[in-house]
DODOPA-141786 format. One line per 5 residues: for each residue x, y, z of N, C-alpha, C. Coordinates in steps of 0.02 Angstrom, whole numbers. Last residue first. Example, Ala and Ser with C-alpha at 12.3 -4.5 7.8 and 13.67 -1.06 7.14 Angstrom:
642/-112/354/684/-53/357/645/2/394 | 660/-284/390/615/-225/390/660/-165/390
! end
This chain:
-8621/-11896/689/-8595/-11940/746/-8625/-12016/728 | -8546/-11799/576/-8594/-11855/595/-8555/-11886/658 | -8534/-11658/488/-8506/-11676/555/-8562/-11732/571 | -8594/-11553/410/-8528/-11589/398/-8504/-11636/461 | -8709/-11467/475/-8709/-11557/435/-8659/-11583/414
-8705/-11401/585/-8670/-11423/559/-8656/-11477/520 | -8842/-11411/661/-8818/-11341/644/-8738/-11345/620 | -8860/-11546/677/-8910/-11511/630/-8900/-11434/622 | -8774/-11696/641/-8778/-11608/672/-8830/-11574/644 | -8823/-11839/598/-8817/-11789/572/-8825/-11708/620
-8811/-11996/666/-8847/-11942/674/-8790/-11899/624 | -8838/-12178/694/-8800/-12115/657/-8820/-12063/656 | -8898/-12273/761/-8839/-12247/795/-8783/-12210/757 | -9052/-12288/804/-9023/-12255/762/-8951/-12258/781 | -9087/-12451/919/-9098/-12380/893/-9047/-12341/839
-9081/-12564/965/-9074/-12517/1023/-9077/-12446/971 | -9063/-12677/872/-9132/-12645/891/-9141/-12591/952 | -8943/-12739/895/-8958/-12705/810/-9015/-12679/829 | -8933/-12808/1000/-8902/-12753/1004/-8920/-12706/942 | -8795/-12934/930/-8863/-12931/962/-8843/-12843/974
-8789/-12910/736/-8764/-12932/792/-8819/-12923/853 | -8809/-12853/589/-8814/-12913/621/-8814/-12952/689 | -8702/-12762/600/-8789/-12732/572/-8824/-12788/594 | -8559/-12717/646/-8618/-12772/672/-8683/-12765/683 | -8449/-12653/582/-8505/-12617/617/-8570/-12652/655
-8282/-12610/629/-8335/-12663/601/-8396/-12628/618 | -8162/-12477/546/-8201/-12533/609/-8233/-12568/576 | -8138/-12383/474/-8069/-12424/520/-8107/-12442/566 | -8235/-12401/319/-8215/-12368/380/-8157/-12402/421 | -8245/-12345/145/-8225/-12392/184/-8199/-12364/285
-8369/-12249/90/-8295/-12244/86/-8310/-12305/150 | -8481/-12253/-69/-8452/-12258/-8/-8379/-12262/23 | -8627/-12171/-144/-8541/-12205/-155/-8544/-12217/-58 | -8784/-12245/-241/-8738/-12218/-178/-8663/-12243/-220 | -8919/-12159/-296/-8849/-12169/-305/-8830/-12177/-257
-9058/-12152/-228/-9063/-12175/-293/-8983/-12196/-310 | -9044/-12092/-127/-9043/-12167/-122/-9040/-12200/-189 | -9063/-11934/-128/-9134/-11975/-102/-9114/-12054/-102 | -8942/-11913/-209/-9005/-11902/-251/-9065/-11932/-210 | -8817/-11941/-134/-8846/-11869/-126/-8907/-11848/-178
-8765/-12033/-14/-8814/-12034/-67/-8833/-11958/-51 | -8662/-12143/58/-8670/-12075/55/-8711/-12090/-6 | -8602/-12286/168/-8612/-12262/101/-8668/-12187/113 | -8486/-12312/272/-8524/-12298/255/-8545/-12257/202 | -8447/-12488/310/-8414/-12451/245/-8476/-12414/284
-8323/-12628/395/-8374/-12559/399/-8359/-12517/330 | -8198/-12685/422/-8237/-12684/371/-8294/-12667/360 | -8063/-12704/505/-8121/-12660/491/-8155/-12686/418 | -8062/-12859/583/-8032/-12840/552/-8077/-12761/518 | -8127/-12931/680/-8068/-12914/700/-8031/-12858/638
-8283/-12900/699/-8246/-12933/691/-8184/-12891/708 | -8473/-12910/680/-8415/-12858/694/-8367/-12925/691 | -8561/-12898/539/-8535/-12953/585/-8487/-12915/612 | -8595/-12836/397/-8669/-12861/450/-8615/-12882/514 | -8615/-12671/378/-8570/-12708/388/-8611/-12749/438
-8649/-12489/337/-8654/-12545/334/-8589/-12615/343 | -8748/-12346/364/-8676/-12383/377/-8707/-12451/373 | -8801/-12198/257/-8814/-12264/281/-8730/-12310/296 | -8873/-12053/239/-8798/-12050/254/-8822/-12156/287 | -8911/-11935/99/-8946/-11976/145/-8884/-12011/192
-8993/-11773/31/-8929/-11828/65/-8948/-11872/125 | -9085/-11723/0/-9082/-11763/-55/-9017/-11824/-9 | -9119/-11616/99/-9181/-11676/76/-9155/-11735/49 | -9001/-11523/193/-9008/-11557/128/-9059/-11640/118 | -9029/-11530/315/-9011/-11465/278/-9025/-11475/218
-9013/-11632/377/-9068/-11583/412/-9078/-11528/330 | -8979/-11788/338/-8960/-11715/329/-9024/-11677/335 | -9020/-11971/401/-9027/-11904/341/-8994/-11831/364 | -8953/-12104/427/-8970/-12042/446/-8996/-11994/388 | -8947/-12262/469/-8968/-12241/427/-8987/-12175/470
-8864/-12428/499/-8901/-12380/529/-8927/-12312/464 | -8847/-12564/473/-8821/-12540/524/-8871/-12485/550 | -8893/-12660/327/-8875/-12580/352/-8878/-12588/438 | -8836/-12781/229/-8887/-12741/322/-8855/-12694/340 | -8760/-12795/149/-8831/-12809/107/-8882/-12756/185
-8627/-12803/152/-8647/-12747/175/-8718/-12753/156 | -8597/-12941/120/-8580/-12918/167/-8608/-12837/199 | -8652/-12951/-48/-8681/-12966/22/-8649/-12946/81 | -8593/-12895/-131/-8584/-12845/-97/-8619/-12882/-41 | -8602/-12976/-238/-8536/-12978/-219/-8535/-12951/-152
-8716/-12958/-272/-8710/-13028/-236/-8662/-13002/-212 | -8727/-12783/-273/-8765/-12828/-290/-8736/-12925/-253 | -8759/-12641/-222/-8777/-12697/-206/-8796/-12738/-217 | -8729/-12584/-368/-8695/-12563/-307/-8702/-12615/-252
! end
């Protein structure tokens, strides 16, 4: 899943878990913002052991200045279908 090809997403961005569910984990990735989207965030519902991911309509700049101001994915915790 991450392997050479995938260097571009090798830096996670950010990383949430599900209040509700132990096993789901929710990670964005994309090291360089840019002009074009290429943000993915990948979904894991065994703890990390599997992920899939769906492609986003932005960049996410896991790389950029600004990467140390904190979490910037959250999970609802009285609606886990819903991430901010």
């Amino acid at each position: 899943m991450f392997g050479p090809t995938e260097g571009f997403y090798h830096g996670s961005e950010t990383m949430a878990l599900d209040p509700t569910d132990d096993k789901r984990v929710y990670m964005s990735a994309g090291m360089y913002l840019g002009d074009s989207p290429n943000a993915r965030l990948y979904i894991s519902t065994d703890r990390g052991d599997n992920w899939q991911f769906v492609n986003l309509p932005f960049s996410a700049g896991s790389n950029n200045q600004g990467r140390a101001v904190g979490e910037r994915l959250m999970v609802v915790p009285n609606k886990p279908s819903i991430l901010f």
